[in-house]
N, C-alpha and C positions, 0 to 999 in steps of 0.2 A: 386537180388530182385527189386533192382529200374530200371533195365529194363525191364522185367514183368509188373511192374506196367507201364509204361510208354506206355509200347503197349498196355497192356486192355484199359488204358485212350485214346485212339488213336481209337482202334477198339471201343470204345462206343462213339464219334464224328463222326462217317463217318453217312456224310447226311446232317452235320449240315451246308453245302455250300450250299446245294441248299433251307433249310427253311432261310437262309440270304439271298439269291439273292428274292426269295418270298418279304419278310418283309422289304426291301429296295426299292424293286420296287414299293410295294403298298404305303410305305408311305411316300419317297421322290422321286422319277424317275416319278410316275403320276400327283403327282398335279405339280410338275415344266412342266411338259409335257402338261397338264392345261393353267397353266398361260402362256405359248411361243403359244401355238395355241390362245389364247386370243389377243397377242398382234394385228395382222391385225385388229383383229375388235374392238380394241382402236381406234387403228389408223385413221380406215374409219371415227369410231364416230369424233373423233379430226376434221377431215375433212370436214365433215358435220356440226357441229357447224362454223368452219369458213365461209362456205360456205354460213352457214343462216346468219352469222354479216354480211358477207360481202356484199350481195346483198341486204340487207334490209338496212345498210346505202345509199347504190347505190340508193335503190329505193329515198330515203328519200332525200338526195343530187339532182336530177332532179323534184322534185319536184315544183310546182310555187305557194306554200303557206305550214306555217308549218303544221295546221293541214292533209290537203290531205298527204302531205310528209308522217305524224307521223304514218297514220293510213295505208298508202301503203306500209312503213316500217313493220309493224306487219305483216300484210296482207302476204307481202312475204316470211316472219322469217316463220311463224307458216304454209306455204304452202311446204315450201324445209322442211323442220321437219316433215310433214306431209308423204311426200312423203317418204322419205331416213329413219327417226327418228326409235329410237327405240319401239320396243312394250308397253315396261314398260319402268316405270320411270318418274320425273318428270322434266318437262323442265321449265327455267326463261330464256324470251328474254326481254331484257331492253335497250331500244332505245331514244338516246336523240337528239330528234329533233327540239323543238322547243325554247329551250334557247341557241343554236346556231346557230339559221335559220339568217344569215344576210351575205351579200358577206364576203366571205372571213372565215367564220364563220367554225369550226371544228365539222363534226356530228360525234358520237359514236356509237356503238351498242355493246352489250354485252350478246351471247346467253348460258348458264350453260347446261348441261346437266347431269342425272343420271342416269350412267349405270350400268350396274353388271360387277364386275370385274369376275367372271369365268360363263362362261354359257356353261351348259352343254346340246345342242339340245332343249333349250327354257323351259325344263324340269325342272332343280334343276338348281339356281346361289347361287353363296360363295358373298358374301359382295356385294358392291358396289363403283366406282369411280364418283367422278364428273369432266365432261369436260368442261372445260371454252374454248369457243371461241368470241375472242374480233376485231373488228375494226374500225378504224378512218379515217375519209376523212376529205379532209379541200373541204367547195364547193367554187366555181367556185366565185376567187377576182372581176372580173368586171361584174359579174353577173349582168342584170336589172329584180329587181322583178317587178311584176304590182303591180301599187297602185289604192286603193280602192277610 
């Protein structure tokens, strides 16, 4: 009797491997599949924040007074962002120019970005991350500024 039973339980399971391969695919195999095709375009963004600190202290660093520096700093933060940036989201560049303008002096810049952490064809995105990109230059020790 308890083999009987054991096969009708058997014969009334068959199929049930492929509604599990179904309901594992859909609800973990795709959004991890998701978030790894995500990763590159962290990445790029991570890259692209560095890229806007890094040249908007550069810009601010040659500079031959702090204001021109501070405002050539932006200028180029909010041009490489422009260009590369994401569609959405909100970007903070924070650039500190002018209470380290003096030889020898350390400029910073600091650009955040928000992105979406899953975007699907610009369609539907799941949350969002923010990327910080930061850099610091010391300018130039023997530097001669012009005086007024």
């Amino acid at each position: 009797m308890r083999l009987a039973h054991l096969r009708s339980r058997m014969e009334s399971e068959r199929g049930m491997g492929a509604i599990d391969l179904v309901l594992v695919s859909a609800f973990i195999l795709i959004p991890f599949a998701m978030l790894l095709l995500s990763f590159p375009v962290r990445m790029e963004y991570r890259s692209m924040a560095d890229a806007a600190a890094r040249e908007a202290v550069r810009a601010c660093a040659t500079a031959f007074d702090p204001a021109t520096g501070q405002s050539r700093a932006e200028a180029v933060a909010q041009q490489i962002l422009a260009e590369r940036g994401p569609a959405t989201g909100a970007t903070v560049v924070s650039i500190d120019c002018r209470t380290a303008w003096a030889p020898g002096g350390v400029v910073s810049a600091r650009v955040s970005l928000d992105v979406p952490a899953i975007d699907v064809m610009g369609i539907w995105t799941v949350a969002s991350w923010t990327i910080t990109g930061s850099y610091r230059e010391q300018m130039e020790p023997f530097r001669s500024t012009p005086r007024p």
